[in-house]
N, C-alpha and C positions, 0 to 999 in steps of 0.2 A: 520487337524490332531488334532485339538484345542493345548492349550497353546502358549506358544513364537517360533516362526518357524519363523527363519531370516538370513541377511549373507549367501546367496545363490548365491553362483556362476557358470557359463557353465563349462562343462567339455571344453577342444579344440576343439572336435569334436560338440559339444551345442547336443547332446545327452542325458546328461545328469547332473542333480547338485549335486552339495556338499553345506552343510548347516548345521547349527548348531541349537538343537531343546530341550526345556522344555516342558517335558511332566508328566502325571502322574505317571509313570513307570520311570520317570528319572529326580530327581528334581533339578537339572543343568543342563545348558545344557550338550547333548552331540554331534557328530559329524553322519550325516545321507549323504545317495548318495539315490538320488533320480528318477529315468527312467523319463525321459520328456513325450513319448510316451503313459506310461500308468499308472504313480501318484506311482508305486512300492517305498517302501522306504526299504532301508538296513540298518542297524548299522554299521558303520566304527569302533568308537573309543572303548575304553574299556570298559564303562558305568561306571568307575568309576573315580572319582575327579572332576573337571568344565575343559569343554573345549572350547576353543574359533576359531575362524579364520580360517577356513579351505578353501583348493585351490586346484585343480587340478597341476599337474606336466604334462610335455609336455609327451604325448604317451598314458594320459588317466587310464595308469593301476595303476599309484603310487599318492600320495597326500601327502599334509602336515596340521597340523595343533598344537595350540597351546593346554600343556594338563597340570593339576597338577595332575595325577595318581600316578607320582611317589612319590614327596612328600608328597601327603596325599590322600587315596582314596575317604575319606569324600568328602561333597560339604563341600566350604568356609561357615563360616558366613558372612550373608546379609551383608552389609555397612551401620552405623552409619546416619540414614536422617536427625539427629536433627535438623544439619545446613545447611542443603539443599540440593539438588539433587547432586549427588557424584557419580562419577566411582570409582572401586572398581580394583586395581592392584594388583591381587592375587601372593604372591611371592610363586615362586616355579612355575609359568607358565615355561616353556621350549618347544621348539619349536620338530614336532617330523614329522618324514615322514611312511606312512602307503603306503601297497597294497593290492589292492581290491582282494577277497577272501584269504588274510594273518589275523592271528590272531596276527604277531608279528611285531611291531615298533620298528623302527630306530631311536634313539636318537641324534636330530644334534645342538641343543643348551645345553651347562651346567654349565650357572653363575649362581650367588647365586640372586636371582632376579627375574625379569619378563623379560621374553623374548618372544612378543606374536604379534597379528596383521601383521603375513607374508601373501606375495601374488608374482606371478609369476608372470615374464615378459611375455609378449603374445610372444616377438621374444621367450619366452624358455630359455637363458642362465642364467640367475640372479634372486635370490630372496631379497624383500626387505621387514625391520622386524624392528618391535620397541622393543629399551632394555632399563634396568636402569641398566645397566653393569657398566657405567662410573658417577653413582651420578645422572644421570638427564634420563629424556625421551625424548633420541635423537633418529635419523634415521640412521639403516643399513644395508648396500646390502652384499650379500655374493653368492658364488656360488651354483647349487642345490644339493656340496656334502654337503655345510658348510662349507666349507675352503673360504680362501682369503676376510677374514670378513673388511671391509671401511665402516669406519665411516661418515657418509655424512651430519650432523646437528652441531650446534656448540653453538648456540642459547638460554639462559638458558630458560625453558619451557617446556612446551610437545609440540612432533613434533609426528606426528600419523598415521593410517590409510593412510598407501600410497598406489599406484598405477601406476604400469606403463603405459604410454601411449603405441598404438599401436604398434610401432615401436622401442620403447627400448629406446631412447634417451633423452625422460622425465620423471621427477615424478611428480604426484600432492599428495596433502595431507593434514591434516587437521593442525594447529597450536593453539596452545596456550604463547604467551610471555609475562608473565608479565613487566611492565616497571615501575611504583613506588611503593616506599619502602611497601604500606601494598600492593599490590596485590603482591608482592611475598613473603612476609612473609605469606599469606592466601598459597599460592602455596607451599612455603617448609614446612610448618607447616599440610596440608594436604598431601606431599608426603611422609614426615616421618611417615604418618601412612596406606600407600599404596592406597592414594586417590587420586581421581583429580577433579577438579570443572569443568562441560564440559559446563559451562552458555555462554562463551564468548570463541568462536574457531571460528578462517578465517583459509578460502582456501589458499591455495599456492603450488607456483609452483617451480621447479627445473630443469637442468640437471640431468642425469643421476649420473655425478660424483660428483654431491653434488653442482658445479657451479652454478650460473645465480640464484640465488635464489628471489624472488619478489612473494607479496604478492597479488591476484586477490578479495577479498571480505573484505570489510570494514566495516560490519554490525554491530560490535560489539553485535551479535547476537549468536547461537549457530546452526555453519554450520559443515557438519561433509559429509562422505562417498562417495567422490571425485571420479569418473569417467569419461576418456575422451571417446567421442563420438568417432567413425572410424574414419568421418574425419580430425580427430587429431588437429582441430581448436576451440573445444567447449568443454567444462566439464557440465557433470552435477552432481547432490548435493544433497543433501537434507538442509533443516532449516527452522528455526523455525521465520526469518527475521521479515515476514509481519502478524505475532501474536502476538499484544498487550500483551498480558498473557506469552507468552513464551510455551504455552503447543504444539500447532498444528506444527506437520513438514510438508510440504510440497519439494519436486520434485521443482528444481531451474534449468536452464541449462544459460548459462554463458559463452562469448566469451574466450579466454585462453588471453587478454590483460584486462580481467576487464570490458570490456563493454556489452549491450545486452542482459542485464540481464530479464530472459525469465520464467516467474509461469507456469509450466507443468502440477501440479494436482491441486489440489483445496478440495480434502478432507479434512473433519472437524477433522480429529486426525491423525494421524502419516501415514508417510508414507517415505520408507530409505533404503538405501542399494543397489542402481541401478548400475546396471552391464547392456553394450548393448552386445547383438550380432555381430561379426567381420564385419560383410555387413550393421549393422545398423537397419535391418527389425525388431530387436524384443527388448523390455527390460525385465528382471526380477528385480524385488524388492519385498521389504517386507511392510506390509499394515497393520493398524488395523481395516480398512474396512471391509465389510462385516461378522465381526464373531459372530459366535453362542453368546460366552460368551465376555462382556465388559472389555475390552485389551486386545485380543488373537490377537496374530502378525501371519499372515499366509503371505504365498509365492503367487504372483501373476507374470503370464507373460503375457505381451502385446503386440501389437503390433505399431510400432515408426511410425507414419504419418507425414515427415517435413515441 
């Protein structure tokens, strides 16, 4: 489609994606559904403000995703690079639920803040969402009205980009914890001004209810977009580990104790975002492989050989 086309996920049915996309017609992203069958792309979101995180809802016809439409229909301004590569926490992110041929959203998040990076359980009952509701970028599950909101992190840091495992009763997800006095002054001093440094993030993992928390990647690297395989005994990942330079991401897959740690792809620039198939046979992720123009992030699916 050229430009940024990433964060693509299956519908339930793997019929079809939901994916977030920068294009010339829409200079933030916005939110697309995509036919697997035959490449058709729809507009979901409003096409106006930045949206991020979008996930199918169990039944296929409803979705969610993170929007600022309502607080400002402008895109953000860019983020500050002076000091180095930074995420950018647009305040006024709020989390929204949409359905497919609806023009009108459901508003299920409304703190003063960021409330963004939700994704469904595959069991269907829970979703889980990062906020700065409470001061910090913790993790939290709520139901798919939005009610019965648990807070599940506690840790000062950012805790991020979760996922449930197959079967509902794990998360994994990406962390950040500072632990001496300047890396967290670099951290609160970049969260007061709705940034975050993503140079250095491990994996880890959790219970559902926040319990058992233990960390699986010690890279002191920049690993990020956590997926458990079916067999519910392996994650894979993207990072940036085994790039001297810290540019190239690479496809990691990783026992869920930490060991066995497995290089998937081997491409010379980015490559993020893997979601499998419930039987295993397929992955989708996002790639700057093969594109026309130099950094365009396209959508690829493939097929998982063990």
């Amino acid at each position: 489609f050229g430009g940024q086309n990433a964060e693509a996920y299956f519908s339930f049915d793997e019929t079809k994606l939901i994916f977030q996309s920068e294009r010339d017609t829409f200079p933030c992203d916005q939110i697309f559904l995509m036919s697997i069958a035959d490449g058709n792309t729809t507009l979901l979101s409003t096409g106006k403000g930045k949206t991020t995180c979008s996930y199918f809802l169990p039944g296929d016809t409803a979705y969610i995703f993170a929007s600022t439409h309502l607080a400002d229909e402008a895109c953000p301004p860019k983020p500050d690079y002076s000091k180095g590569y930074v995420w950018q926490l647009v305040k006024g992110f709020d989390i929204f639920k949409g359905k497919l041929g609806s023009s009108q959203f459901e508003r299920v998040t409304s703190t003063d803040g960021y409330d963004a990076e939700a994704t469904v359980s595959p069991v269907g009952d829970k979703i889980i969402f990062t906020s700065l509701r409470d001061g910090d970028l913790e993790l939290y599950s709520m139901d798919l009205e939005g009610n019965n909101i648990k807070r599940l992190t506690y840790e000062k840091g950012y805790d991020g980009g979760a996922f449930y495992s197959w079967d509902g009763k794990q998360i994994v997800y990406r962390s950040h914890h500072p632990i001496d006095s300047v890396s967290i002054a670099d951290y609160e001093q970049l969260l007061s001004k709705g940034l975050i440094r993503p140079s250095k993030m491990e994996i880890c993992l959790m219970d559902a209810d926040g319990s058992n928390k233990r960390q699986i990647t010690n890279f002191s690297s920049a690993s990020f977009a956590p997926f458990f395989h079916p067999n519910g005994k392996q994650i894979i990942f993207s990072s940036n580990t085994r790039d001297k330079k810290g540019r190239n991401f690479d496809l990691f897959l990783i026992n869920a104790d930490g060991t066995g740690l497995e290089q998937i792809t081997y491409n010379d620039s980015f490559d993020g975002f893997p979601m499998f198939t419930r039987d295993g046979k397929k992955i989708v992720f996002a790639s700057n492989r093969n594109g026309t123009t130099q950094g365009e992030t396209n959508i690829f699916i493939a097929d998982w050989i063990p």
